[in-house]
N, C-alpha and C positions, 0 to 999 in steps of 0.2 A: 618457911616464911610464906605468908599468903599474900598472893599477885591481887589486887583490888583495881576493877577497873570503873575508874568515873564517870560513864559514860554510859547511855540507852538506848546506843547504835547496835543492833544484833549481827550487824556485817565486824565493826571492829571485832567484839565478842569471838565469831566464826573465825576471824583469822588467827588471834592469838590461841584458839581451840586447835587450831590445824597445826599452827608451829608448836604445838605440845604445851602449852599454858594454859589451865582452866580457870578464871580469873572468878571472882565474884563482882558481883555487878552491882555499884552503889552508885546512884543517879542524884549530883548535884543539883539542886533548887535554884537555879540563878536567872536572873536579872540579865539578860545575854545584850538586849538593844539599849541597857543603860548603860551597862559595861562600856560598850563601843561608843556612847558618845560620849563620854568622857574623856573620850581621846580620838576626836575626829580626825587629827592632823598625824596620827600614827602611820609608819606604812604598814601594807597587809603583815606581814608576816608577824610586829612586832602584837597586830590587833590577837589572832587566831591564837596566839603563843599563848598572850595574856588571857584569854578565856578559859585558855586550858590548865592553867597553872591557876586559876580562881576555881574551876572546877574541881582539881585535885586537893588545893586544902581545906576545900568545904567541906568536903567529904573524907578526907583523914581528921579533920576535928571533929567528924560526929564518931566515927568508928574508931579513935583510938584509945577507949576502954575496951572496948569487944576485942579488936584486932593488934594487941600491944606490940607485934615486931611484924611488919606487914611491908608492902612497896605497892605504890600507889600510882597507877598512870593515868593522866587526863589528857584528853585530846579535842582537838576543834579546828572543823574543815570551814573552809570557805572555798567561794572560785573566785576566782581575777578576772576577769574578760570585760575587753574593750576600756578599761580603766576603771572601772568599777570592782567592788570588793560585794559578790552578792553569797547568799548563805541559802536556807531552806528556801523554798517559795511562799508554801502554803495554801495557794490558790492555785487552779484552773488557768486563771486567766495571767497571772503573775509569769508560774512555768511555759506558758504560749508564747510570750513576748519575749523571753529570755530563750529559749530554744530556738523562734524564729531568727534572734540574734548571733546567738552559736552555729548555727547551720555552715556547714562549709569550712567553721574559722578552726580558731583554737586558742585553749583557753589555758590557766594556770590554776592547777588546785592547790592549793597554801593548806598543810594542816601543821598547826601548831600541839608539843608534846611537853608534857610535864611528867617527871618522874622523881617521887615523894617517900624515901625511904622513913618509914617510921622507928626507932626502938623507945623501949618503955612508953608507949603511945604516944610518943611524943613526936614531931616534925624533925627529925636531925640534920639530913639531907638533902637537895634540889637540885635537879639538875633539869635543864630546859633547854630547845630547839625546835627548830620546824623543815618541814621538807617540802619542797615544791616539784611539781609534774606536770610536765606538759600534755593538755589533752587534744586530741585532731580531731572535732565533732564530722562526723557523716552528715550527709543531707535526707534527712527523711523527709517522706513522700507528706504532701498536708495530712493522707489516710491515716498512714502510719501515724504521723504525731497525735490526730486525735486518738488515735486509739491506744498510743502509750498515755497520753495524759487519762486517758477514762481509767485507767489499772488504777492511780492513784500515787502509784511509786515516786514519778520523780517531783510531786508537792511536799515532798517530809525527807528530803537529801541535799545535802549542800550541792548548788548549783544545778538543781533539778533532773540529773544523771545517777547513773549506776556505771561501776565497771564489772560489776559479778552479777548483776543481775540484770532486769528486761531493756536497761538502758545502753548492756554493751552492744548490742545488734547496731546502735547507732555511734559507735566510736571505730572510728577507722585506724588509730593507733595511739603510742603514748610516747613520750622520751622520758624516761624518769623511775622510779622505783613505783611499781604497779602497788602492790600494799594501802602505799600512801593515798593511793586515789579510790583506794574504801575507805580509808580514814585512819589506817595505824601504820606507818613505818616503821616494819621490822625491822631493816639495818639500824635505822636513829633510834628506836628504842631501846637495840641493845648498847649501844654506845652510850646512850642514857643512862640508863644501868649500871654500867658499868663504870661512869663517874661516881654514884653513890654506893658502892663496893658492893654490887650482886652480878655474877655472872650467870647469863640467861641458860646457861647447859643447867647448872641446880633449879633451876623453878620448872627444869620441863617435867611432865607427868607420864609420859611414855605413851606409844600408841594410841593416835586416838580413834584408828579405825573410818 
């Protein structure tokens, strides 16, 4: 059965590589800031869930000719902080104002999962959830922050952080399932899974060194 993952995050990708999964990687075309106003009054969780779960059958309806008995997981991080539901930056100046904001506090990363068992390419099964983790931001120095925003990293990650990469030097700790705060929750995934009758011991690949 081939693992397909809906998603152009290379950190998700890296993890399900590590827990012995080597997914192929189909990237959904979507409409992400129409999505969400479509349902302003949503709460976070309900918002993240639903992009991932739009991500996943956009992309099992384009691949299931090619990929006729496949399992399909889509995913979509945001952060929560201060009451706000904020997602990539994209800007310099965006990520500045949001980390000056984070500094000290701590925040909630919401990623919503969708997992999309196909047979005869067709959609048969769904199963859906999200996971939430607490993050404890560090206070970097103004230095420091200029110089993580110059790398460019945290303009193109939900809530303008990293937990695996140049962004953990500024996280002091987490409550919660660490995974989730790259963006895939292994526990919920396999539970996932496992509602639409795959168990994650058969998709693994062995070793991956």
């Amino acid at each position: 059965m081939r693992v397909v993952l809906a998603s152009a995050s290379p950190a998700r990708r890296a993890v399900l590589r590590a827990a012995g999964v080597d997914p192929l990687v189909e990237v959904a075309d979507l409409d992400e800031d129409a999505l969400l106003a479509a349902m302003p009054q949503a709460a976070p969780a309900e918002k993240v869930t639903h992009l991932a779960a739009a991500k996943a059958t956009t992309v099992a309806r384009r691949i299931g000719h090619d990929h006729p008995d496949a399992v399909l997981i889509g995913c979509d991080s945001m952060l929560h902080v201060g009451g706000e539901l904020v997602g990539k930056p994209g800007d310099a100046d965006t990520a500045r104002r949001r980390w000056k904001a984070m500094t000290g506090g701590t925040g909630e990363l919401v990623t919503g999962h969708a997992v999309l068992r196909l047979e005869a390419g067709e959609i048969d099964r769904v199963a859906e959830g999200h996971a939430v983790t607490t993050v404890r931001f560090a206070e970097p120095s103004d230095s420091e922050l200029e110089a993580y925003l110059a790398t460019g990293e945290p303009l193109v990650v939900a809530g303008a952080f990293t937990l695996d990469g140049l962004g953990g030097w500024f996280v002091e700790g987490i409550d919660g399932d660490p995974s989730n705060v790259i963006g895939i929750s292994l526990p919920l995934v396999r539970r996932l899974l496992s509602a639409v009758g795959v168990r994650v011991t058969d998709l693994w690949s062995g070793p991956t060194g």
